[in-house]
C-alpha positions as a LaTeX table, in Angstrom:
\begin{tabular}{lrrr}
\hline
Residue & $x$ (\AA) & $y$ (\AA) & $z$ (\AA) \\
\hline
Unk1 & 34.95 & 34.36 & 28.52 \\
Unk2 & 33.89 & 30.90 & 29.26 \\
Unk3 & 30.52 & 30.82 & 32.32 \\
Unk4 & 33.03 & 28.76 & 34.83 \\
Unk5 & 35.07 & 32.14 & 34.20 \\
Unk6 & 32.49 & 34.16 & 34.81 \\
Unk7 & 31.11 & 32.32 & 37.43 \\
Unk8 & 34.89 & 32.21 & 39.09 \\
Unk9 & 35.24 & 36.54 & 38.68 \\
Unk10 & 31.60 & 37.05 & 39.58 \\
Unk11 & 31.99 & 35.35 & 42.81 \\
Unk12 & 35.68 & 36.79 & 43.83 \\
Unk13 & 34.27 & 40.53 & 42.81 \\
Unk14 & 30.87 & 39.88 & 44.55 \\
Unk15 & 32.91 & 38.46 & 47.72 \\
Unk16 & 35.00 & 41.73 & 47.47 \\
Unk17 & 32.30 & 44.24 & 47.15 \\
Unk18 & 30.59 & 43.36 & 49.74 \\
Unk19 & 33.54 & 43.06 & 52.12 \\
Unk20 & 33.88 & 46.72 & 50.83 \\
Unk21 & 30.02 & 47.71 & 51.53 \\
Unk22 & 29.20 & 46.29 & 54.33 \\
Unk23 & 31.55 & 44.68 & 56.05 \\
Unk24 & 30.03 & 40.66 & 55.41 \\
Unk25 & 28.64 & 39.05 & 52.99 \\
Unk26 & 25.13 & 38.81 & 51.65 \\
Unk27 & 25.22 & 34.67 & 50.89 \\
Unk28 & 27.40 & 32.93 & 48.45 \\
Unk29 & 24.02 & 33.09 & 45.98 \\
Unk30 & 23.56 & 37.11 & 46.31 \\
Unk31 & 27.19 & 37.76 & 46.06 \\
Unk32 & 27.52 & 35.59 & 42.99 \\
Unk33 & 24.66 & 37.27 & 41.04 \\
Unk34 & 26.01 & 40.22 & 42.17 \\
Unk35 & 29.35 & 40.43 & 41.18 \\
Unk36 & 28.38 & 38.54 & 38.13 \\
Unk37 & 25.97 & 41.34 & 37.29 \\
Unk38 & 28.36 & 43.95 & 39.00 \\
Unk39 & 30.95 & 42.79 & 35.97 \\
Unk40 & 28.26 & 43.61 & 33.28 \\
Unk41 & 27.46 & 46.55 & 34.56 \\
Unk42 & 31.24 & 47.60 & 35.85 \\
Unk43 & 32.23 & 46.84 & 32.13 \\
Unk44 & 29.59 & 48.87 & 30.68 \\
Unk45 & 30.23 & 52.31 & 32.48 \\
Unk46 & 33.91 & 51.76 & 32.23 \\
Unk47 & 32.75 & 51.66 & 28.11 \\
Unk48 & 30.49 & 54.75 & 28.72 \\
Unk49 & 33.70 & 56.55 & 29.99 \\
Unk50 & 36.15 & 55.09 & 27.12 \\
Unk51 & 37.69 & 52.32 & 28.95 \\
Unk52 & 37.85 & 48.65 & 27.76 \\
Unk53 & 35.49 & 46.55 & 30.09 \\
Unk54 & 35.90 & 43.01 & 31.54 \\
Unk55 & 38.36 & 40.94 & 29.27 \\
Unk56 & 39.36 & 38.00 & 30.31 \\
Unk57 & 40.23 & 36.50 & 34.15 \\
Unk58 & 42.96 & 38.99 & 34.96 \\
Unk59 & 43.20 & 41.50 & 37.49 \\
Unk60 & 42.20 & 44.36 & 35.56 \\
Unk61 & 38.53 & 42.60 & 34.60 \\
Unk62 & 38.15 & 42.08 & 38.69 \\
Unk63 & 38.65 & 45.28 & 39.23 \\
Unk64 & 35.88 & 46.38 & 36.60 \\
Unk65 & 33.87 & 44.07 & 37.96 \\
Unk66 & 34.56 & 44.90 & 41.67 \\
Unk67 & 33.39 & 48.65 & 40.94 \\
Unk68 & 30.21 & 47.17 & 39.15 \\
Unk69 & 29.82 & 45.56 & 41.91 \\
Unk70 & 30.09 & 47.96 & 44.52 \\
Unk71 & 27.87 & 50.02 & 42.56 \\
Unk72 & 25.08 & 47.79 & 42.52 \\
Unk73 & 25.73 & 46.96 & 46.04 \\
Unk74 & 24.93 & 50.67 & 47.18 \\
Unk75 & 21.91 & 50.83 & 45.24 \\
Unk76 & 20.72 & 47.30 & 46.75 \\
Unk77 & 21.27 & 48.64 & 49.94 \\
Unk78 & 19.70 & 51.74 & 49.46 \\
Unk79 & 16.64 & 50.24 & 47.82 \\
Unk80 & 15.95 & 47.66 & 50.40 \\
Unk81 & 16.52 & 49.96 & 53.64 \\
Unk82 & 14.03 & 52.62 & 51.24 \\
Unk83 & 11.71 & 49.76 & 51.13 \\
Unk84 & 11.52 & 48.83 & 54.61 \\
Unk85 & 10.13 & 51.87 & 55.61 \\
\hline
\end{tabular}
């Protein structure tokens, strides 16, 4: 995939995710890297368990990348509220 493509899911699955988590977003920055990061990661455990990953700009690579997402979203928020205390 092309980085305007990636940029493009990264910020629809980030935007998602955190709509998902917590209800509002985290800044157009955070919820970039996020979901950007969140498609990596979404594409490597759906690999793990013997799925094809992200793939192209199609629904099916947002949704990877939109449970990536929300994966790394619960950890961020459960490493920053650990941290605060």
């Amino acid at each position: 995939m092309s980085f305007l493509a990636w940029l493009i899911l990264g910020l629809i699955a980030g935007f998602i995710a955190s709509k998902l988590v917590n209800r509002r977003g985290e800044g157009i920055l955070v919820d970039i890297l996020l979901g950007v990061v969140g498609a990596f990661a979404g594409g490597w455990l759906f690999h793990i368990f013997g799925a094809s990953g992200v793939s192209g700009l199609n629904l099916y690579s947002l949704f990877v990348a939109v449970i990536g997402s929300v994966a790394l979203l619960v950890l961020y928020h459960g490493l920053r509220r650990r941290s605060a205390w």
